[in-house]
N, C-alpha and C positions, 0 to 999 in steps of 0.2 A: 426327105420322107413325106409323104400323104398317107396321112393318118385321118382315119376315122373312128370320134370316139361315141360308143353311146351308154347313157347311164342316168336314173333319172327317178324324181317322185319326191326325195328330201336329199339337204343337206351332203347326207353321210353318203351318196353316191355320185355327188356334183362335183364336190370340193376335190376331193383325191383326181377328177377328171383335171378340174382346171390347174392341178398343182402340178401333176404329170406333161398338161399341154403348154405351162409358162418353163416347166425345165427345157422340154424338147425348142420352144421356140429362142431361149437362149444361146442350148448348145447347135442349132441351124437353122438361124432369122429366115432361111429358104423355104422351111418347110410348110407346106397346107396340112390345113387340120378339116373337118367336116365334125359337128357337134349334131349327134338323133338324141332327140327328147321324144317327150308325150307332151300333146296338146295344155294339161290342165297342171305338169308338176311346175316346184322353183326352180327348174331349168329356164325356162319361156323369160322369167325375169332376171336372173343369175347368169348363163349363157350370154345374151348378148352384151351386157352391160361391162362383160370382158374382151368386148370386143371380136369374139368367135362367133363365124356361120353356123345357126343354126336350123335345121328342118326339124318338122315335127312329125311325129303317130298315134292318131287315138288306138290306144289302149287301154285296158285292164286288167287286173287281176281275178284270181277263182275267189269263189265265195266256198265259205270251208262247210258251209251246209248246201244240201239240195237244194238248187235254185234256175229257174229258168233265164236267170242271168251267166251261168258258167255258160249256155249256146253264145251267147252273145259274144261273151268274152272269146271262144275258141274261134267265132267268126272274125272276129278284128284282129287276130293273134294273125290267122291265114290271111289277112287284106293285108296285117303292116309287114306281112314277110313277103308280100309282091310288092310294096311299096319300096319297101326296103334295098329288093333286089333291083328297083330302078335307080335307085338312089345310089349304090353301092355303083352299079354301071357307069352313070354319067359323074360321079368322082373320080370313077377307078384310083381306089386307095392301095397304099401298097401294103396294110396289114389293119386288124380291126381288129379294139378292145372293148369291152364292156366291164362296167364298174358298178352294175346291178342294177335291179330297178327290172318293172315288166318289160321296158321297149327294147332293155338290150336282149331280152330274150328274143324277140322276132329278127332285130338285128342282126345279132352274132351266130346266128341260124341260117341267115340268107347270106351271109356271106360263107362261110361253113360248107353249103351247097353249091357255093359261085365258084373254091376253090381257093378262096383269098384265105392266106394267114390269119388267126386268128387266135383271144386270149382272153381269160377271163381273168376279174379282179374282186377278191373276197377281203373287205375290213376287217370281218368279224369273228368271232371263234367260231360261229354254226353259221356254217352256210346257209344260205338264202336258196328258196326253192328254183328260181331262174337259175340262179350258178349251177346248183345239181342237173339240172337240166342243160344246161349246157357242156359241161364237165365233159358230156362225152363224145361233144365235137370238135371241139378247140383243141389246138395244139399245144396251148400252155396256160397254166392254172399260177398267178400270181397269190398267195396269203400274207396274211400279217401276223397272226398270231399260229403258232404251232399247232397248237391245238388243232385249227381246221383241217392240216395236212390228212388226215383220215377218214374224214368225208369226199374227197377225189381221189382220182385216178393217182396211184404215187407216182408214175411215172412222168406225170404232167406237172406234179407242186414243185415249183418255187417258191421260198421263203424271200419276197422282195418290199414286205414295211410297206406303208402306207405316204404316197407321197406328197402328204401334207406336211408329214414330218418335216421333211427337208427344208420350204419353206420357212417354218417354225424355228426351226435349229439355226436358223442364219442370224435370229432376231436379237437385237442386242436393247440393253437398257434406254430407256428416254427422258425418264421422270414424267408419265404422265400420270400415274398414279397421284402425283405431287403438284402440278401445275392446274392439272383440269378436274381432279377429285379433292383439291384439299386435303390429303395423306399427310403425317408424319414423314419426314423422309428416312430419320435414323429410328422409324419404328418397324420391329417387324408385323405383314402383313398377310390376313388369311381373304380369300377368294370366295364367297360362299355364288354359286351361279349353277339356276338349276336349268339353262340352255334358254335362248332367245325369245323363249314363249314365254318361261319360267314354268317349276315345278309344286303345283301348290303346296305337297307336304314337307317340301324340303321350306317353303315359304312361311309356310304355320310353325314350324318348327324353329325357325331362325327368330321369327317374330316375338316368339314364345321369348326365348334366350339373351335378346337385347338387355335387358337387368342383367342378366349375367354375367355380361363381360365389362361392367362398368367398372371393377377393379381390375382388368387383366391389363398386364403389360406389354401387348399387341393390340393393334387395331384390326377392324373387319371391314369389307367392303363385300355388301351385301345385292350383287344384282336382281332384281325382285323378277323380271319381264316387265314389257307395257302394260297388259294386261291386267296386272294383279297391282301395280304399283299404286293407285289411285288408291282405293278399299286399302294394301296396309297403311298409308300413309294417314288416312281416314282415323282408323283403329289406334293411330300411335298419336293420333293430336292431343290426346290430354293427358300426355309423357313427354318427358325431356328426353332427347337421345344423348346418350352417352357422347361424349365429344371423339371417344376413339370406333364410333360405329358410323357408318355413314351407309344409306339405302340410294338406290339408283336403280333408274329401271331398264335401265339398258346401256351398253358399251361396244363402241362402233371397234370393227379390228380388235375382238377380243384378245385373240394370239397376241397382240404387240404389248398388253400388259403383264404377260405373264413372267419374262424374266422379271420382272420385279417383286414379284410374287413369292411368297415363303411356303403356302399352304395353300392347296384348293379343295375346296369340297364341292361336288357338283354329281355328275350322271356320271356313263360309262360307255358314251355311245363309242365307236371306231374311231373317227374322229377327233373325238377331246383324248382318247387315251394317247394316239397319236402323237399330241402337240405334246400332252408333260413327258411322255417318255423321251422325247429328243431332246426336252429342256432339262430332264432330269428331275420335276418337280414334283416332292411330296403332295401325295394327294388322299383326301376322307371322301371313297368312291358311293354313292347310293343310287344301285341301280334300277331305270324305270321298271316296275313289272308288267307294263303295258303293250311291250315291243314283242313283237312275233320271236317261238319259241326260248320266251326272256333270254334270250340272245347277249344284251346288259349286264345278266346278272352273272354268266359266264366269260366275259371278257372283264369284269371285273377281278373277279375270281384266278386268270391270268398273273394278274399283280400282284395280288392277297399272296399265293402258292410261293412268289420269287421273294415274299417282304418286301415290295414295291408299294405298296399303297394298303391302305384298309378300309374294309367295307360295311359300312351300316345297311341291314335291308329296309327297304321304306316301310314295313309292318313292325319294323323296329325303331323306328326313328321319331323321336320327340325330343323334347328340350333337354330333359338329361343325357340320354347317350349320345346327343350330340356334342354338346358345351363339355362332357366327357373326354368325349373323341379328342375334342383340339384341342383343350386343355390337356391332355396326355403329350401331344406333340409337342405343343408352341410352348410346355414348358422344357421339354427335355431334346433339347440343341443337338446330342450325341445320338438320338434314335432318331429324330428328325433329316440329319446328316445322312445317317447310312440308308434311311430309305432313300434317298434323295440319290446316290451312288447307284443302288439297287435297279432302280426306276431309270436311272440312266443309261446301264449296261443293255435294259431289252429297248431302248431307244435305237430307230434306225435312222440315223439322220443322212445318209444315201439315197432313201427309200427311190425316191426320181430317177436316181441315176440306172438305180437297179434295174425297175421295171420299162426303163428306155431302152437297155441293153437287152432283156430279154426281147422287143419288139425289134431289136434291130437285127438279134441273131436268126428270128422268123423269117424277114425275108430276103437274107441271103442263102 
């Protein structure tokens, strides 16, 4: 197969690329891949560093007010979809996905036009304004969450998971929790991680709570980000930390800690929900209000609906109903359990295998 994929701007559209491009190069070490980014996303850094060809497209997005910047944007929209159409030429791919992001919009457009197969790929429960836009040139509409199946074309949605999952779902215990964090090992442990930057109110809040859990019979592992780690650590010098809290400002290979893991509390990007539903792992969801059409607060809400997880909204979120939250859980083993069950049934730990098959059934 030659595949080309494009997708791009954060994380949440990179990661499912590269999860989907290490299954295929698994099940046929033969195949070529082509990676379209944009000039300025974590592609440029992320992308090669996985050893995948990458080209680039300046792009942009609309500005949601009147602005003599939406011309600009519609001009580089029209240059990356001739670029694109060069690009797509001198591959000649035998099918093209997009995994969001502005550039696969010019992308999976010029290709759309060139005649080549093509598919789009939604994380999240509300489509993204590219995918709508695209929707109704593609021949097939991957989702993750059901929920989206209503904003496309029905006759294009496949339900094929998100294929980080898979990934995720292979991953087995290590003890790094216990070698390189200094954990208890026969204790159980909560996750608190409000994503690689860190989330300040999930941070204020956690910070808040450290007294609190000086009596609990679990321990926490509190990832702060870089960012913020400095200032709390400042803030907590003239406190003793409980011996079962431990603050850290970051963790390399998040996903590899988390079978170990009892409890997470964290965000609700596509993503993170991804990895615990194939681990199965109970989780205290608080989602950013910050993400285009709070998109977070409806894939969390996903969960919440099945008894999969439960969700604090961050206008709600302080030191009580947090230290609430997990004290609810981490003392009762038997509700802890069955979300844990719950959370693992809407796990798709195929998710790769899925969305291979749908690309492979394209271009036959």
């Amino acid at each position: 197969m030659r595949l080309l994929v494009s997708g791009g701007g954060t994380g949440g559209h990179i990661y499912p690329a590269l999860a989907l491009i290490e299954s295929l190069k698994k099940k046929d070490p033969t195949a070529e891949v082509l990676y379209v980014g944009t000039t300025r996303g974590l592609e440029t850094r992320i992308v090669p560093a996985a050893g995948i060809p990458l080209k680039t497209l300046k792009i942009q997005g609309f500005k949601r007010s009147l602005s003599l910047e939406n011309l600009k944007t519609v001009y580089l929209f029209l240059k990356s979809v001739h670029e694109s159409k060069r690009i797509i030429k001198e591959f000649k791919p035998d099918v093209v996905i997009g995994t969001g992001g502005y550039v696969c919009g010019a992308v999976v457009y010029a290709a759309s036009k060139l005649k080549i197969p093509t598919m789009i790929h939604e994380q999240n429960s509300v489509a993204g304004v590219t995918n709508k836009f695209l929707s109704h040139f593609v021949d097939k509409i991957g989702i993750c969450f059901e929920d989206a199946a209503s904003q496309f074309p029905e006759k294009k949605v496949i339900l094929t998971g998100n294929p980080r999952a898979q990934q995720v779902a292979l991953m087995k215990k290590t003890g790094r929790l216990y070698s390189e964090y200094g954990l208890e090992k026969n204790k159980k442990t909560v996750l608190i991680f409000g994503g690689s930057q860190g989330a300040r109110r999930i941070n204020e809040a956690s910070t808040a709570a450290i007294s609190a859990w000086k009596q609990a019979d679990y321990q926490v592992l509190f990832v702060s980000g870089q960012g913020h780690y400095e200032k709390i650590m400042a803030k907590l010098a003239d406190k003793k930390l409980p011996e079962n809290v431990h603050i850290v400002p970051y963790i390399a290979d998040m996903p590899a800690i988390l079978p170990e893991v009892d409890l997470i509390v964290g965000r609700a990007g596509a993503t993170s929900l991804a990895e615990i539903t194939a681990l199965g792992l109970p989780a205290i969801l608080i989602p950013s209000p910050y993400v285009t059409n709070d998109h977070q607060t409806k894939n969390a809400q996903s969960l919440v609906t099945r008894q999969a997880a439960v969700m604090i909204k961050e206008s709600e979120l302080d030191e009580t109903s947090l230290v609430a939250a997990i004290n609810k859980l981490m003392t009762d083993d038997k509700e802890r359990m069955q979300m844990a069950a719950n959370c693992k049934q809407m796990g798709m730990p195929n998710a790769a295998d899925k969305l291979l098959a749908v690309l492979e059934s394209l271009i036959k």
